[in-house]
Backbone as numpy.savetxt, mean C-alpha at the origin, in Angstrom:
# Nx Ny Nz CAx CAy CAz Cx Cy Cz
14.62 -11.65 -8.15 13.81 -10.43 -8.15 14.66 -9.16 -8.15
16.00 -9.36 -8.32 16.44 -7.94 -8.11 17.57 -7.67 -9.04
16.99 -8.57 -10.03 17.89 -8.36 -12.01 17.64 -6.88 -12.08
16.75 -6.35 -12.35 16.28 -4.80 -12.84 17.26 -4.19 -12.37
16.58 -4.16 -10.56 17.45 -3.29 -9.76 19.29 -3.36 -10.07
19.49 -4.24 -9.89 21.40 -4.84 -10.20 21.72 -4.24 -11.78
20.87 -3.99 -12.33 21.38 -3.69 -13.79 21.00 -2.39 -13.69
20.36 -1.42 -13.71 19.81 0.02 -13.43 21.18 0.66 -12.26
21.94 -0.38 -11.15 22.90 0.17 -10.32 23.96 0.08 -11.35
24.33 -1.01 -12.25 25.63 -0.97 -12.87 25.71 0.56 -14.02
24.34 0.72 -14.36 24.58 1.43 -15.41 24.68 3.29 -14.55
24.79 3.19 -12.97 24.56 4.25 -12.74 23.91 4.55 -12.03
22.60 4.01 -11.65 21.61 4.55 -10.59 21.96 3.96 -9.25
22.14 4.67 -8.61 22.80 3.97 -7.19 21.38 3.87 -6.00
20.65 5.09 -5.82 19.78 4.73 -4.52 18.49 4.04 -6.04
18.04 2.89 -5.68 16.91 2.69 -6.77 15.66 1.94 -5.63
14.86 2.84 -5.61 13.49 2.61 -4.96 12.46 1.80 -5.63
11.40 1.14 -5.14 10.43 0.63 -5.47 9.19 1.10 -4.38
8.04 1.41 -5.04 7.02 1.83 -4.34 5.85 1.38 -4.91
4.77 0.95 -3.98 3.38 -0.06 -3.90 2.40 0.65 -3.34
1.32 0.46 -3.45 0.16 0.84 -2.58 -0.56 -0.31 -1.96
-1.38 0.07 -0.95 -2.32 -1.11 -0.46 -3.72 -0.14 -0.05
-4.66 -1.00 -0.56 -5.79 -0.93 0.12 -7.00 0.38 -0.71
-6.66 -0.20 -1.84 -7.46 0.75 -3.54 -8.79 -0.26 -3.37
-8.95 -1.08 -3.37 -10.28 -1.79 -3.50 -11.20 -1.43 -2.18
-10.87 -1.32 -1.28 -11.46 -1.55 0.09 -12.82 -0.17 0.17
-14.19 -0.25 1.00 -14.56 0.46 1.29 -14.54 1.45 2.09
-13.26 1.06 3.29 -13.47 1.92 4.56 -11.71 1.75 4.47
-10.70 3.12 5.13 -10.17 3.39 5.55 -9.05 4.15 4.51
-7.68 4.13 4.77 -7.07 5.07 3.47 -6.52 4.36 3.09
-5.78 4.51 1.74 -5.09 4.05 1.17 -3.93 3.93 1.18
-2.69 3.07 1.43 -1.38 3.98 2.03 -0.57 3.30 1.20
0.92 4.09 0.86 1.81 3.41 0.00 2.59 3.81 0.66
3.82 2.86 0.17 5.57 3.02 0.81 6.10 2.95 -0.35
7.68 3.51 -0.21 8.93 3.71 -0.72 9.70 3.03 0.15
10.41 2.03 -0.93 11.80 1.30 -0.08 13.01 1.90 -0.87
13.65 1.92 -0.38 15.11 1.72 -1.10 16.28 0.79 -0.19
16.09 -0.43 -0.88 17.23 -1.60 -0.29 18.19 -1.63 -0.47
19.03 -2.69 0.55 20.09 -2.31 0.71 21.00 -3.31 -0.53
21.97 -2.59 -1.37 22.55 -3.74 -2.37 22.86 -4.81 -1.82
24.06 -4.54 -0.48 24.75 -6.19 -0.13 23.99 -6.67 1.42
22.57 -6.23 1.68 21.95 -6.46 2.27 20.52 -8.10 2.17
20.73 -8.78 1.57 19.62 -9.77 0.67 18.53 -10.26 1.83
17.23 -9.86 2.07 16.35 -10.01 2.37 15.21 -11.23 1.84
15.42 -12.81 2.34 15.02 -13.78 1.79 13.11 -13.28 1.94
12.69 -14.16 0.70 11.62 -13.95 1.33 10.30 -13.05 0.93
11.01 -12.37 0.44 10.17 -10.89 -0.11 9.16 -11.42 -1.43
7.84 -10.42 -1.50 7.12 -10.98 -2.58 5.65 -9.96 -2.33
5.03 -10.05 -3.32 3.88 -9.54 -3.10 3.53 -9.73 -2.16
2.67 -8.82 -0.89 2.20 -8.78 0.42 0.90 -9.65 0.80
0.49 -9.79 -1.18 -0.96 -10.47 -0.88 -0.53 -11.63 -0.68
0.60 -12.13 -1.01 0.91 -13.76 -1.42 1.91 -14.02 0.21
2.07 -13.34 1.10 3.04 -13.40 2.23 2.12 -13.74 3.62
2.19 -14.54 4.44 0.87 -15.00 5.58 1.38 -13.58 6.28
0.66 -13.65 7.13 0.29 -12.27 8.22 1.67 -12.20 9.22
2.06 -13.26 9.71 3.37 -13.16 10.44 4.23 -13.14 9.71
4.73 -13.66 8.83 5.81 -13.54 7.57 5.93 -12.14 7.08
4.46 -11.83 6.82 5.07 -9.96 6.79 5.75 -9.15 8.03
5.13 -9.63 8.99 5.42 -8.79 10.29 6.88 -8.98 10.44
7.37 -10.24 10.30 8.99 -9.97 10.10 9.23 -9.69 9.16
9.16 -9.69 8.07 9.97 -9.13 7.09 9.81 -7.34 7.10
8.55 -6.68 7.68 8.87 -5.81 8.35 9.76 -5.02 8.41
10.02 -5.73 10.03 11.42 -5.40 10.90 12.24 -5.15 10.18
12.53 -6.52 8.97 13.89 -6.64 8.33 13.98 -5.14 7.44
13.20 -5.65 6.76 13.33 -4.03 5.75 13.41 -3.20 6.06
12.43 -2.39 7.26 12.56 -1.07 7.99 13.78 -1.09 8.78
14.87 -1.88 9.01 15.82 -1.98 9.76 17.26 -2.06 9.27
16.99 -2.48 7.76 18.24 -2.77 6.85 18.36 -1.66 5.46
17.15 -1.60 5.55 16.61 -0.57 3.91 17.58 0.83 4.07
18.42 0.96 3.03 19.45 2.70 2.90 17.90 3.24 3.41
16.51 3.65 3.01 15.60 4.37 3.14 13.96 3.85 2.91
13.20 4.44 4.11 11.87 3.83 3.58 10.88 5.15 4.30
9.91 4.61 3.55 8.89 5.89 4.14 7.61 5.71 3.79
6.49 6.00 4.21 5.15 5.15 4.28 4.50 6.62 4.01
2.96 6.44 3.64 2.37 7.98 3.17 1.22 7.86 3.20
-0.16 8.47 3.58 -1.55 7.83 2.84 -2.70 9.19 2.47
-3.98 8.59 1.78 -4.42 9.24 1.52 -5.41 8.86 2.36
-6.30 9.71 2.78 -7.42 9.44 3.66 -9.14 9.12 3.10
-9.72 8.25 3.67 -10.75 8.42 2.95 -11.85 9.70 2.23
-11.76 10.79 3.04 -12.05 12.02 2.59 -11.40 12.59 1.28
-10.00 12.62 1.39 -9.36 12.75 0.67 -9.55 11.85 -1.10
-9.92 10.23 -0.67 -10.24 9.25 -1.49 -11.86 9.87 -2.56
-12.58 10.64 -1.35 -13.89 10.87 -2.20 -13.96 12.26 -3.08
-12.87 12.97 -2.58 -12.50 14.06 -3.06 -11.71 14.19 -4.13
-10.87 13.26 -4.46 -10.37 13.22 -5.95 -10.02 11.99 -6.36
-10.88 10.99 -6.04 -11.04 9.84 -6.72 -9.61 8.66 -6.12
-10.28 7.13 -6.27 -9.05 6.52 -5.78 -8.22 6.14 -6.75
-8.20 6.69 -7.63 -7.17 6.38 -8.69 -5.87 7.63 -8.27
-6.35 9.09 -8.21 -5.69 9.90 -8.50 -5.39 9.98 -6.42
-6.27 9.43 -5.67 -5.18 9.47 -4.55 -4.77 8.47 -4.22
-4.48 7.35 -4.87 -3.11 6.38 -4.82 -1.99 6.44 -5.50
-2.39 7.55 -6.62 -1.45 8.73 -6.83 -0.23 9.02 -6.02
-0.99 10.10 -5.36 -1.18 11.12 -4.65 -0.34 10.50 -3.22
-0.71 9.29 -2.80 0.41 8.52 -1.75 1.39 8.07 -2.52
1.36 7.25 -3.25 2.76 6.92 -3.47 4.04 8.59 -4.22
2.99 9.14 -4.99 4.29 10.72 -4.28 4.55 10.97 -3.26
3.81 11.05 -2.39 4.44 11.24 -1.16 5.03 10.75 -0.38
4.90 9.20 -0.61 6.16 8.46 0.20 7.88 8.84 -0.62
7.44 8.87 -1.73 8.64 8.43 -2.62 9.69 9.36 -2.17
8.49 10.78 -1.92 9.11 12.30 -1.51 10.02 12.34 -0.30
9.17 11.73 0.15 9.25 11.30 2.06 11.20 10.65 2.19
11.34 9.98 0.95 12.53 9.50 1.30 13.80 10.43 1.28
14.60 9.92 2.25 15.81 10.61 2.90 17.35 9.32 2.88
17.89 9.52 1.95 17.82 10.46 0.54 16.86 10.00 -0.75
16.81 11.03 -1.34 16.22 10.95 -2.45 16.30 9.65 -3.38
15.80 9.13 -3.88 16.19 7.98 -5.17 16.74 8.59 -6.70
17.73 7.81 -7.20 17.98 8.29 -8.64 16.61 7.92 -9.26
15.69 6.70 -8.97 15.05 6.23 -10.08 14.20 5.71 -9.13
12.75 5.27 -9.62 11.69 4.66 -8.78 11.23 3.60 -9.94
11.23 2.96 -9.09 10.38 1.74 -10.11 8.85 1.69 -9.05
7.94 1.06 -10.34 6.25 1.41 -9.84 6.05 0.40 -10.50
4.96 -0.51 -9.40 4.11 -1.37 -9.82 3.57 -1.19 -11.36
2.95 -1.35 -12.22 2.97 -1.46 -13.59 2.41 0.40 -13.78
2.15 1.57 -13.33 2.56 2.48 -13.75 2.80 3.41 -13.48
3.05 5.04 -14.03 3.55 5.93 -13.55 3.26 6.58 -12.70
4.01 7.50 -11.55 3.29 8.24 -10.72 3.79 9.99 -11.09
2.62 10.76 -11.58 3.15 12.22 -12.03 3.56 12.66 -10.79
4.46 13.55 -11.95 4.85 14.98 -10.80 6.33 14.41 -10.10
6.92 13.14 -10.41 8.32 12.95 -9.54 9.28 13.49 -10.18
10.19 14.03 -9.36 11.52 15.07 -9.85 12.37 13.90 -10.38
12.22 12.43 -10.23 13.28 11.88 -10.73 12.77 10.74 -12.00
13.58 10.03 -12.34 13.54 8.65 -13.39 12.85 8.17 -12.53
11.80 7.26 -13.23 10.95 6.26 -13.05 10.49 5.21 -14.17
10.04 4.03 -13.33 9.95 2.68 -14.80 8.84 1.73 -14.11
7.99 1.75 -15.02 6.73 1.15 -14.71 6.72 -0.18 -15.00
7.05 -1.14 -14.11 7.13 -2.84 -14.12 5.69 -3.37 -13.62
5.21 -4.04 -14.87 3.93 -5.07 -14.99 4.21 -5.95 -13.88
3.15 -6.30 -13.23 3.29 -7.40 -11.56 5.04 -7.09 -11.20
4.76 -5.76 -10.65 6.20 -5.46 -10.02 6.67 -6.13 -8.99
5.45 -6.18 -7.84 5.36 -6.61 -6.61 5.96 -8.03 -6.73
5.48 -8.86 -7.75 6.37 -9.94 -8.09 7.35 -10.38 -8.97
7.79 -9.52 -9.41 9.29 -9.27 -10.15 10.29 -8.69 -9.87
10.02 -7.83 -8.52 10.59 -6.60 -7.76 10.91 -6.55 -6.51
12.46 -6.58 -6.31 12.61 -6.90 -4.57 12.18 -5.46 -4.12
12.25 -4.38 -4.73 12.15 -3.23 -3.90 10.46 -2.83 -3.91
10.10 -3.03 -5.17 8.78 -3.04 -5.13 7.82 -3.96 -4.20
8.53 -4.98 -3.88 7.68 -6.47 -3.28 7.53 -6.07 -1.57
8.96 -5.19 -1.40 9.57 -4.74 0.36 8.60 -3.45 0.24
8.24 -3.07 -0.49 7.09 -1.75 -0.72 6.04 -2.23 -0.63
5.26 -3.33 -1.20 4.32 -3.73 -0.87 3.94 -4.31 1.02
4.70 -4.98 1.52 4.82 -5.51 2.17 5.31 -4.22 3.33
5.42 -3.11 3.51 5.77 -1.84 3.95 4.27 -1.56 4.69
3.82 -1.04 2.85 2.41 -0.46 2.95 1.30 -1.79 3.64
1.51 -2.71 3.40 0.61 -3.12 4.09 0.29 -3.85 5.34
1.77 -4.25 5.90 1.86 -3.98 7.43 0.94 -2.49 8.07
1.96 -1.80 7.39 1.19 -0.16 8.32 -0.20 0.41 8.00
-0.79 -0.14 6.82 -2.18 -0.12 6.29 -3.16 -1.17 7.93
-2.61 -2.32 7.96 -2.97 -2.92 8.65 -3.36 -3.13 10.45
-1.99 -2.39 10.27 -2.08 -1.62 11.87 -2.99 -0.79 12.09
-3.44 0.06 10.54 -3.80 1.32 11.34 -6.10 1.06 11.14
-5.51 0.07 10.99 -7.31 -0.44 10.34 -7.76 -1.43 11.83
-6.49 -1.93 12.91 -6.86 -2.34 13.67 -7.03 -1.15 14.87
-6.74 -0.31 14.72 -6.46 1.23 15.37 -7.56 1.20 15.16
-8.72 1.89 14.20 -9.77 1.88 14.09 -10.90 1.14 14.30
-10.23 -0.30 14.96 -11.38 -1.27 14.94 -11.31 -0.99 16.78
-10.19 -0.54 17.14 -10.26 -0.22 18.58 -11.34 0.60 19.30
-11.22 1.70 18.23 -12.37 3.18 18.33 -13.40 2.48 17.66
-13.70 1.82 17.48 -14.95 1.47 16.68 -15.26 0.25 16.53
-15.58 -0.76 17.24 -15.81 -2.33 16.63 -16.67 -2.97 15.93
-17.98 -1.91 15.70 -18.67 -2.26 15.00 -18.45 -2.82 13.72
-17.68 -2.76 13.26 -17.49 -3.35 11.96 -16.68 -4.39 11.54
-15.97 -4.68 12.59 -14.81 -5.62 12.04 -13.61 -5.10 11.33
-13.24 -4.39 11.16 -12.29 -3.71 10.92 -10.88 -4.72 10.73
-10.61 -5.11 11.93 -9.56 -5.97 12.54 -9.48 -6.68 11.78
-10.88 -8.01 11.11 -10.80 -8.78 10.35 -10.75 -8.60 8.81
-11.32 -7.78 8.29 -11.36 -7.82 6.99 -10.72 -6.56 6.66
-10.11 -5.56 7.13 -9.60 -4.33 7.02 -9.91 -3.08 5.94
-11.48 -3.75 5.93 -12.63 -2.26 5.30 -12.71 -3.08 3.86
-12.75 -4.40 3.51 -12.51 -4.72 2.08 -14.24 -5.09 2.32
-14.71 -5.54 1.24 -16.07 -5.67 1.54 -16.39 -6.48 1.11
-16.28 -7.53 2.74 -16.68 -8.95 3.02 -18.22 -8.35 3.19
-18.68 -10.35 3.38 -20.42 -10.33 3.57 -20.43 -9.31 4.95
-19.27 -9.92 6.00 -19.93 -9.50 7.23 -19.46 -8.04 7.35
-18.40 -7.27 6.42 -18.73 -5.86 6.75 -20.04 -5.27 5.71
-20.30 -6.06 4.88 -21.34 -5.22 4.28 -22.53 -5.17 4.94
-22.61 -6.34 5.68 -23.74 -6.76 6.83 -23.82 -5.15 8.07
-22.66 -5.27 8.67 -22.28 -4.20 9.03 -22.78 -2.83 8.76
-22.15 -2.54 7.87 -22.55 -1.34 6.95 -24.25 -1.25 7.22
-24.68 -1.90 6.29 -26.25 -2.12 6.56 -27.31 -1.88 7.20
-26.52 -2.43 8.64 -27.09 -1.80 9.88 -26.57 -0.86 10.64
-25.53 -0.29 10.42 -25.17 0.96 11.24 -24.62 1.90 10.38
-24.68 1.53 9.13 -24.69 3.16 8.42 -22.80 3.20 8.14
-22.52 4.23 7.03 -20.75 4.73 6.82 -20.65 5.33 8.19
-19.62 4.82 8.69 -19.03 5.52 9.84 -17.75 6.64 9.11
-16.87 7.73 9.76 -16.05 8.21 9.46 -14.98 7.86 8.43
-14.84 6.31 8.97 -13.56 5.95 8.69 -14.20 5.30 7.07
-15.08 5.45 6.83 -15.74 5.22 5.11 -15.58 5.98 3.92
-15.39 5.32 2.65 -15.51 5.92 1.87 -16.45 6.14 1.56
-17.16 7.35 0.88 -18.91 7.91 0.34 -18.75 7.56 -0.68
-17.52 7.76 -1.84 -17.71 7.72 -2.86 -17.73 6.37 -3.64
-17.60 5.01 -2.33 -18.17 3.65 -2.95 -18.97 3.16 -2.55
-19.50 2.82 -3.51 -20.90 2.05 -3.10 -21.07 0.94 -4.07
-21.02 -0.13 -3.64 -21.02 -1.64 -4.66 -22.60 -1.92 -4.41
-22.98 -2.42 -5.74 -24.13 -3.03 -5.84 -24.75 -3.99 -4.56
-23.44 -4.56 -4.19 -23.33 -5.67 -3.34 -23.89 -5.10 -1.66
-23.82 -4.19 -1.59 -24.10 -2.99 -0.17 -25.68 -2.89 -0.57
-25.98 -2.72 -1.59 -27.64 -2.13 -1.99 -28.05 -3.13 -1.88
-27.72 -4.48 -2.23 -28.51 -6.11 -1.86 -28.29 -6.17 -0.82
-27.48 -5.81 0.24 -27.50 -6.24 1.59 -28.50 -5.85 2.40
-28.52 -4.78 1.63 -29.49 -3.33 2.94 -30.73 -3.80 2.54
-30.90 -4.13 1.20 -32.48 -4.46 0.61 -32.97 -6.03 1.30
-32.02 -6.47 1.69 -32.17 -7.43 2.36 -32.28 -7.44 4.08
-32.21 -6.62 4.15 -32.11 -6.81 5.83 -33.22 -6.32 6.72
């Protein structure tokens, strides 16, 4: 997974980042992306898309990355934010800002299969990055540790929904949820699946 990266350093690019988002499908909470930039003679076994990694396997690999990575930095957009200019353009909108967030800067960013406007530097849009991509894969796996934490944060202030378990994606039992107690804060307005209108019509 880290041909690209090793060939992009020989020809020159020395800090080379990869950055992911998590949590574009979901009904309730924000969307958050990270920026890694790994370490060359650092090799982190293990790494891979976050969807394909069990729940403790991320939690260490974690550690590892946030502990070994030259740079990392996490960013999100909020659900308000999500209904206000769409979740396309604020998963955007996070992954600039992590990328920004990093200290130091990257020569080059590589992105899940595409571009993110507005970055001051080189960037290269890799098709299933997350699984072709050690820096992209440690980005995935970034964002969705801290996506995850912060959806159990909310299930603290709020249990009605399950939060904890399904982390705002829209299972039967949060749509069930939904249904009967209405968008709470931590919701997006601007989704609404067919699948929510059969629930409610049902209940």
């Amino acid at each position: 997974m880290r041909t690209l990266e090793n060939a992009l350093r020989r020809i020159g690019f020395c800090h080379v980042a990869g950055v992911d988002e998590v949590g574009r499908g979901c009904l309730a909470g924000p969307v958050v992306a990270a920026a890694v930039v790994l370490h060359p003679d650092r090799h982190i076994s293990g790494l891979c898309d976050s969807k394909l990694v069990p729940e403790s396997a991320r939690e260490r690999l974690f550690v590892r990355i946030t502990s070994e990575a030259i740079a990392w930095a996490v960013a999100a957009s909020d659900p308000r934010e999500i209904d206000h200019i769409n979740i396309h353009q604020a998963s955007l909108t996070a992954m600039r800002r992590a990328v920004l967030a990093l200290v130091p800067l990257p020569d080059i960013v590589l992105v899940d299969a595409f571009r993110v406007p507005e970055l001051p530097m080189a960037q290269r849009g890799v098709l299933h990055g997350d699984r072709r991509c050690s820096a992209i894969a440690a980005a995935s796996i970034v964002a969705k540790v801290t996506r995850d934490r912060q959806m159990r944060e909310l299930h603290s202030r709020d249990p009605r929904y399950g939060f904890d378990r399904h982390k705002g994606y829209a299972t039967a039992d949060h749509l069930k949820a939904v249904s009967r107690f209405g968008y709470s804060d931590a919701h997006r307005r601007s989704f609404r699946p067919a699948t929510l209108f059969d629930t409610m019509g049902q209940s």
